[in-house]
PyMOL commands that place a pseudoatom at each C-alpha (Angstrom):
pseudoatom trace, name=CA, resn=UNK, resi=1, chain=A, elem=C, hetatm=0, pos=[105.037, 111.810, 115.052]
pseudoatom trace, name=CA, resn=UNK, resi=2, chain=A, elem=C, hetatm=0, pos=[104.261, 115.424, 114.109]
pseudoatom trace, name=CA, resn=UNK, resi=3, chain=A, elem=C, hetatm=0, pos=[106.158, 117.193, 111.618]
pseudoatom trace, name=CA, resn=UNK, resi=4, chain=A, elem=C, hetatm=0, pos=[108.924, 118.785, 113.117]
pseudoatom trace, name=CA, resn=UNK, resi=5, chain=A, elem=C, hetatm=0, pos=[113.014, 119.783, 111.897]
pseudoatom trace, name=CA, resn=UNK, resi=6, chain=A, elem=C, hetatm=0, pos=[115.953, 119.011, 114.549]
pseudoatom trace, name=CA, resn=UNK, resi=7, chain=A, elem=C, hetatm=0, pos=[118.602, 122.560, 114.042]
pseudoatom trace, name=CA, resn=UNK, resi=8, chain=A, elem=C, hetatm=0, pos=[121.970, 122.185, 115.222]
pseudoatom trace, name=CA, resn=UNK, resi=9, chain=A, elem=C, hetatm=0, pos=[123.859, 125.262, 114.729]
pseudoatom trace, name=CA, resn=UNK, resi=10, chain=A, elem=C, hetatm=0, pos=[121.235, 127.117, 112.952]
pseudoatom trace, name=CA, resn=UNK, resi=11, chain=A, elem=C, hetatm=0, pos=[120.674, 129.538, 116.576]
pseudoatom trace, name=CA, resn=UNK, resi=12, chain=A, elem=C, hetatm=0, pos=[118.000, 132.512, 115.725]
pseudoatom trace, name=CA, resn=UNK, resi=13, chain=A, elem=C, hetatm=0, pos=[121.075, 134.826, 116.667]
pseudoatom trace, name=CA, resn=UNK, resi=14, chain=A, elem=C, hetatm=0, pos=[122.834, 133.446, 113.063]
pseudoatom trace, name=CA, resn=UNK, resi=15, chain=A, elem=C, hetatm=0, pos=[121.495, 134.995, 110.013]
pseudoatom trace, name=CA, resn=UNK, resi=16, chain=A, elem=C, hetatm=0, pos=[121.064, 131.918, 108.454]
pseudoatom trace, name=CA, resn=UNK, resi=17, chain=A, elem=C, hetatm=0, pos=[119.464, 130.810, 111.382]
pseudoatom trace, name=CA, resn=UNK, resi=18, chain=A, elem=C, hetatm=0, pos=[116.443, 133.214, 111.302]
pseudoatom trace, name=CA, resn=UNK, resi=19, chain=A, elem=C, hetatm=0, pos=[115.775, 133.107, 107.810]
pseudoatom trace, name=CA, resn=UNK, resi=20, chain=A, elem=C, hetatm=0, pos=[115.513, 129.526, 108.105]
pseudoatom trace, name=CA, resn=UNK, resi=21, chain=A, elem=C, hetatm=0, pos=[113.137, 130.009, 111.308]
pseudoatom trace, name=CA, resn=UNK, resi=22, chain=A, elem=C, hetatm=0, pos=[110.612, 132.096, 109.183]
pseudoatom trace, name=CA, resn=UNK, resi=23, chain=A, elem=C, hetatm=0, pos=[110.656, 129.426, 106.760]
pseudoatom trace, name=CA, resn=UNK, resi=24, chain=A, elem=C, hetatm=0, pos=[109.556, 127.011, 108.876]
pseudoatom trace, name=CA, resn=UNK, resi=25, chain=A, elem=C, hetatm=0, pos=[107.227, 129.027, 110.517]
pseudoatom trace, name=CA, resn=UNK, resi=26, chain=A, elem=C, hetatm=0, pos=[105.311, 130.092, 107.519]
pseudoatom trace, name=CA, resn=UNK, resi=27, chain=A, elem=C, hetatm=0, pos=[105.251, 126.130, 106.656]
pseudoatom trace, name=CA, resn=UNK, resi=28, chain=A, elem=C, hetatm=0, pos=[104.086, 125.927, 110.255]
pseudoatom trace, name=CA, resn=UNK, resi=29, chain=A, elem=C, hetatm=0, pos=[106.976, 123.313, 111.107]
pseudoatom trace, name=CA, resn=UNK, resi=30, chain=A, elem=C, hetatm=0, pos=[107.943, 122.798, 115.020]
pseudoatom trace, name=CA, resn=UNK, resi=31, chain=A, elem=C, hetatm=0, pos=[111.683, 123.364, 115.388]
pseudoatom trace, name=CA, resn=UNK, resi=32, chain=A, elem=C, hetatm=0, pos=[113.844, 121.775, 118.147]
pseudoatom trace, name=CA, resn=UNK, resi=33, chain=A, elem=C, hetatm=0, pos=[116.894, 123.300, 118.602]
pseudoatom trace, name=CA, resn=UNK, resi=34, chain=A, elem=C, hetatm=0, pos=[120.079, 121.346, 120.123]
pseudoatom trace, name=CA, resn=UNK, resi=35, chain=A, elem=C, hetatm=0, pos=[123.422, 122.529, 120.724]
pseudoatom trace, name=CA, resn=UNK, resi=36, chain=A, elem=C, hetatm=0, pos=[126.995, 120.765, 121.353]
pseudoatom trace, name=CA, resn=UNK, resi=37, chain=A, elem=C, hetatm=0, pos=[125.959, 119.338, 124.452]
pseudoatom trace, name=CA, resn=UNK, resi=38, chain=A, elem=C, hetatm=0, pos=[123.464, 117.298, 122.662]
pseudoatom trace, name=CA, resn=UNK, resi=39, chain=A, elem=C, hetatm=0, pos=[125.701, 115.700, 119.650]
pseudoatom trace, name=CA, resn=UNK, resi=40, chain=A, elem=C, hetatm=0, pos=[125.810, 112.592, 121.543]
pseudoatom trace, name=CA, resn=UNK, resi=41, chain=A, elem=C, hetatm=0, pos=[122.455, 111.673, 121.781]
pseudoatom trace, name=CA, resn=UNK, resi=42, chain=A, elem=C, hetatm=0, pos=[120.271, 109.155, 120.349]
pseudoatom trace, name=CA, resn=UNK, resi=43, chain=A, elem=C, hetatm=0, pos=[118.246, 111.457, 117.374]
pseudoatom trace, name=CA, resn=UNK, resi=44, chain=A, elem=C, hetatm=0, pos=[115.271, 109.490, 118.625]
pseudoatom trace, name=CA, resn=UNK, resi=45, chain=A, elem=C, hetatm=0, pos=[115.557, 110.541, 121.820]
pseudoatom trace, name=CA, resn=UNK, resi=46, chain=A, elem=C, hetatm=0, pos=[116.558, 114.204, 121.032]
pseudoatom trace, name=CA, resn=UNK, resi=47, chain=A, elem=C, hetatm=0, pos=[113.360, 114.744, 118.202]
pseudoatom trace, name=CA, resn=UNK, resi=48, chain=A, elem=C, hetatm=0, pos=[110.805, 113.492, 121.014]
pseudoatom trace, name=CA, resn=UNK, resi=49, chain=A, elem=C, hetatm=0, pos=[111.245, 116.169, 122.879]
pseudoatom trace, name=CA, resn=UNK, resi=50, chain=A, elem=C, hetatm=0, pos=[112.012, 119.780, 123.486]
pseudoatom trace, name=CA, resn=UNK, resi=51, chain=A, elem=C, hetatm=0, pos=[114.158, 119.210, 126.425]
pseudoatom trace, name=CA, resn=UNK, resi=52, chain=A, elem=C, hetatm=0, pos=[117.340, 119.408, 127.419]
pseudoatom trace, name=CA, resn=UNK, resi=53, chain=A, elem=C, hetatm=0, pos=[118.736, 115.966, 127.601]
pseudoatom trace, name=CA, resn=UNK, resi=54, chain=A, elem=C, hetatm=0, pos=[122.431, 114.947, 128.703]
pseudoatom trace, name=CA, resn=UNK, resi=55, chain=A, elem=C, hetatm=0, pos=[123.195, 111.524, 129.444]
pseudoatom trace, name=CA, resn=UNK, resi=56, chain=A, elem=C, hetatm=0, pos=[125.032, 110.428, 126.300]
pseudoatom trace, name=CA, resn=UNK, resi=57, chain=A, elem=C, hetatm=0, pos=[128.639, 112.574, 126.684]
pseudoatom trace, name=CA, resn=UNK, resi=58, chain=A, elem=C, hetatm=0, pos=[129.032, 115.009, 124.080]
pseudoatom trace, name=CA, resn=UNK, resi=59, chain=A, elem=C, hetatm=0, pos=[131.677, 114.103, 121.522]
pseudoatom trace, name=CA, resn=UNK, resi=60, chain=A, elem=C, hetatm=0, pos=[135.470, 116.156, 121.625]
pseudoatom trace, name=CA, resn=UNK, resi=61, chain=A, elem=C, hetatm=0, pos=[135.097, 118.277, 119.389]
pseudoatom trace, name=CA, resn=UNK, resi=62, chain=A, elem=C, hetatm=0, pos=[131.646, 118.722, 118.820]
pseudoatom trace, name=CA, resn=UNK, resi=63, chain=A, elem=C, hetatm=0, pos=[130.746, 119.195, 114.954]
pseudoatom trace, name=CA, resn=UNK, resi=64, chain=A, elem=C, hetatm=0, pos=[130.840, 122.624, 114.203]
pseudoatom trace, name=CA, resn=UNK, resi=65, chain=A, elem=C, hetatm=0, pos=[128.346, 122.154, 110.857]
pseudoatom trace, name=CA, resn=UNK, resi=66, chain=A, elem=C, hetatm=0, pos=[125.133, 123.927, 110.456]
pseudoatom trace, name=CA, resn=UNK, resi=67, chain=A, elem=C, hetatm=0, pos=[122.540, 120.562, 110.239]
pseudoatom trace, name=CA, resn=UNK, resi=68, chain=A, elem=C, hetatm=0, pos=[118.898, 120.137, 109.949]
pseudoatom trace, name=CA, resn=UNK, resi=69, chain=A, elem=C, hetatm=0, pos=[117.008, 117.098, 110.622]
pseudoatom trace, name=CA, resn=UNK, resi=70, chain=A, elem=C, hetatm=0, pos=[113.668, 116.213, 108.739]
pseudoatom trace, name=CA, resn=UNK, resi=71, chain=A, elem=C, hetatm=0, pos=[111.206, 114.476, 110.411]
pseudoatom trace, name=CA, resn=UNK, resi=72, chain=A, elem=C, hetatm=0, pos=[107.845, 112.952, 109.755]
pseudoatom trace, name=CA, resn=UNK, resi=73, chain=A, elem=C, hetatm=0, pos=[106.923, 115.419, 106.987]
pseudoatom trace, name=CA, resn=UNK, resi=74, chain=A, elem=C, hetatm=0, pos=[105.569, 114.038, 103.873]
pseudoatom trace, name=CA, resn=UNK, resi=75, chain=A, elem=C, hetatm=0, pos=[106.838, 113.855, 100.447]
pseudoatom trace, name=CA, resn=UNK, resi=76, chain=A, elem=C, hetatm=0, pos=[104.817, 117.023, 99.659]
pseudoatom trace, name=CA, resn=UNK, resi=77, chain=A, elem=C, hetatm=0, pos=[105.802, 118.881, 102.774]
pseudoatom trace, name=CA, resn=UNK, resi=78, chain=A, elem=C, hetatm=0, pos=[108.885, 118.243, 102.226]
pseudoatom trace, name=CA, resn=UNK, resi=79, chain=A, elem=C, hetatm=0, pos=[109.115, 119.562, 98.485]
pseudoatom trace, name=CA, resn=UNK, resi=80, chain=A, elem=C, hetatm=0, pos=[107.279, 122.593, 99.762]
pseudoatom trace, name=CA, resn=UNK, resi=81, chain=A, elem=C, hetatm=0, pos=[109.404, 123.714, 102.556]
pseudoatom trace, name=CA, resn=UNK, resi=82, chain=A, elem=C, hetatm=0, pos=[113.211, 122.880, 100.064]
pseudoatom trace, name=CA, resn=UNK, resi=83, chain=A, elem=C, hetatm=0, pos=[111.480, 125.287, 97.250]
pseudoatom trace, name=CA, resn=UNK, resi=84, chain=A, elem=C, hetatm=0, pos=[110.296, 127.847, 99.970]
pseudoatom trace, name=CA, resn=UNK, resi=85, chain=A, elem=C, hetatm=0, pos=[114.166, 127.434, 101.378]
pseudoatom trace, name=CA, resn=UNK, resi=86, chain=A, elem=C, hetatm=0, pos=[115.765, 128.194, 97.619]
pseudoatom trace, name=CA, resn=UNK, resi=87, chain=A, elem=C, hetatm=0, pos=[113.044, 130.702, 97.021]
pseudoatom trace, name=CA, resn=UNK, resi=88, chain=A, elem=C, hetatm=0, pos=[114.254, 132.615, 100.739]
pseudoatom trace, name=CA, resn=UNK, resi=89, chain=A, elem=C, hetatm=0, pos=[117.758, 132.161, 99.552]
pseudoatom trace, name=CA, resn=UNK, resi=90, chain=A, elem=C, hetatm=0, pos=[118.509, 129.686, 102.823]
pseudoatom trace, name=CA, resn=UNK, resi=91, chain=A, elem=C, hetatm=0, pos=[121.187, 127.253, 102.043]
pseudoatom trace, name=CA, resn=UNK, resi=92, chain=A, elem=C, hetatm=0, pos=[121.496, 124.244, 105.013]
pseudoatom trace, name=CA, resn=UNK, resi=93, chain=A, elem=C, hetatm=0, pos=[124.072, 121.976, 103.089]
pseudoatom trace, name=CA, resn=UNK, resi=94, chain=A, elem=C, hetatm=0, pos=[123.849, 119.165, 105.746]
pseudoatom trace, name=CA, resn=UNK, resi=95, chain=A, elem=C, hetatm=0, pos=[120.367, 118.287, 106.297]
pseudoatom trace, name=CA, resn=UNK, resi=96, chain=A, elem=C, hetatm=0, pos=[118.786, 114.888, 106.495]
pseudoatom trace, name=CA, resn=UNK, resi=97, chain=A, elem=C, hetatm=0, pos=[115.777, 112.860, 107.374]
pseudoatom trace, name=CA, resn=UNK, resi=98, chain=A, elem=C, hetatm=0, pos=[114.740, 110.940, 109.986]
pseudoatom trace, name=CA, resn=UNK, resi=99, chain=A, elem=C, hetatm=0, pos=[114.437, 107.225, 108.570]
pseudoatom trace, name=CA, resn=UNK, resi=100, chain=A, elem=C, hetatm=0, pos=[114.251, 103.594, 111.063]
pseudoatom trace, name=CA, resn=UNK, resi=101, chain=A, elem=C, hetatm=0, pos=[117.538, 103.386, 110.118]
pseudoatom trace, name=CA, resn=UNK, resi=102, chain=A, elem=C, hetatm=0, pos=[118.901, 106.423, 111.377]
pseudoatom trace, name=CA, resn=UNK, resi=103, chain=A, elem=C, hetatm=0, pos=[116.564, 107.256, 114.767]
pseudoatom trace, name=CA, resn=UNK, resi=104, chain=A, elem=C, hetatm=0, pos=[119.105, 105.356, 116.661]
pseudoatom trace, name=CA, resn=UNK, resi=105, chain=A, elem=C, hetatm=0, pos=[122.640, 106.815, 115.764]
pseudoatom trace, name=CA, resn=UNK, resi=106, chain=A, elem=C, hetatm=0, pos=[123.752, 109.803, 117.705]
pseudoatom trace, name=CA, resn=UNK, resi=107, chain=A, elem=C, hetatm=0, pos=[123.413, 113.160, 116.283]
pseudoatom trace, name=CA, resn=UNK, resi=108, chain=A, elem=C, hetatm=0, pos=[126.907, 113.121, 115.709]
pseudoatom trace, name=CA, resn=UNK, resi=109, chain=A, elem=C, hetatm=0, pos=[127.505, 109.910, 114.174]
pseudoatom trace, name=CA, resn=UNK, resi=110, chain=A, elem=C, hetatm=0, pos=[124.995, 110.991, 111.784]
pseudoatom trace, name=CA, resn=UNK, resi=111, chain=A, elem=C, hetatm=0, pos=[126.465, 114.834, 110.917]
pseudoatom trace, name=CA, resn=UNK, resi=112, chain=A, elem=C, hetatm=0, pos=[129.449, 112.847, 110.798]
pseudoatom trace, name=CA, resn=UNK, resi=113, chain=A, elem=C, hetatm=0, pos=[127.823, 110.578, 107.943]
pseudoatom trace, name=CA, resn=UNK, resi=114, chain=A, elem=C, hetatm=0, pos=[126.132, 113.408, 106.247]
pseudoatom trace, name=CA, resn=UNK, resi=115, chain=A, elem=C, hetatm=0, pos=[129.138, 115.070, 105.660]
pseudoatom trace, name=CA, resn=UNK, resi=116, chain=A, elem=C, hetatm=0, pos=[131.430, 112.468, 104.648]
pseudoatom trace, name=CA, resn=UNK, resi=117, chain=A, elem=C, hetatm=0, pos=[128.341, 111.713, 101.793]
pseudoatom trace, name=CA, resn=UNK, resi=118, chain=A, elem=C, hetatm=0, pos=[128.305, 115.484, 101.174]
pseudoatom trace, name=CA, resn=UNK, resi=119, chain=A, elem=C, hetatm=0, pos=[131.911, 115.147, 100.643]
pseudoatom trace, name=CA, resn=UNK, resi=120, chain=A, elem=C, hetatm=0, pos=[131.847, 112.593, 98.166]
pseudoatom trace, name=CA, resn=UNK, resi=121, chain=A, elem=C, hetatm=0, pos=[129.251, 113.712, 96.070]
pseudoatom trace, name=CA, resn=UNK, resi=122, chain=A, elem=C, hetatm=0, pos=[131.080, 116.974, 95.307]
pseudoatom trace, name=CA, resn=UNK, resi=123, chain=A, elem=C, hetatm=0, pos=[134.249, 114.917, 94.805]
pseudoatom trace, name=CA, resn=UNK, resi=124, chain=A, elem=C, hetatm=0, pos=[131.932, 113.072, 91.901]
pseudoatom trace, name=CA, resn=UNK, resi=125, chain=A, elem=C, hetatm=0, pos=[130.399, 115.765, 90.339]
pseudoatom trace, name=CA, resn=UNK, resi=126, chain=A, elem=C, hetatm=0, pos=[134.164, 117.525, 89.810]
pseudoatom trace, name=CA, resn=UNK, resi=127, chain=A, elem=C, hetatm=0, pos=[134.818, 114.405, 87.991]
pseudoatom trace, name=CA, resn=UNK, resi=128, chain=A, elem=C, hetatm=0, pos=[132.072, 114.563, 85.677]
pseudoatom trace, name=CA, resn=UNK, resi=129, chain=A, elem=C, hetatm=0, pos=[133.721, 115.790, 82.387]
for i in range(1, 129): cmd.bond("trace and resi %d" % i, "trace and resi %d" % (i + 1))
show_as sticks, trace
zoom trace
């Protein structure tokens, strides 16, 4: 699979969402961009292509997060493109990658997971004396 990152709510009319885009085009990264109507689709399905696809119903509400899916970049790539993100200032708090586990829960159910992780981990770290 080529190197590519899934944005959900990261639209190049956001700031957050353009500074993010030049990021990943100076790491040369494909982006595919899905909105609400996609959040109940296989993420298998949804990084294999750039198209519009609709037959899972979206979920009510649809997450409202900013989220960025890795996928297929290397350990290397990967470093490169989170220290060009700090060094650009872009903060994506949600973001995960694409493992065999994950390629067939729906973009939501996922979100959903990286949050509720997100969640806990801060709830941890305000523990820590």
């Amino acid at each position: 699979m080529r190197s590519k990152v899934l944005l959900y709510h990261l639209d190049s009319d956001t700031e957050t969402g353009r500074a993010l885009r030049g990021v990943l085009l100076a790491q040369k990264l494909f982006t595919v961009t899905v909105g609400e109507a996609q959040a109940g689709e296989r993420v298998a399905r949804l990084v294999s292509t750039n198209a519009a696809v609709h037959d899972a119903p979206a979920p009510e509400p649809p997450p409202q997060e900013s989220f960025m899916l890795l996928c297929g970049l290397g350990e290397r790539q990967l470093d490169r493109l989170l220290a060009a993100m700090r060094r650009a200032g872009v903060s994506v708090p949600y973001k995960a990658v694409l493992t065999e586990h994950n390629r067939d829960w729906t973009l939501c159910d996922l979100m959903q997971e990286v949050v509720r992780e997100h969640e806990l981990m801060k709830q941890q770290m305000q523990r820590q004396p």
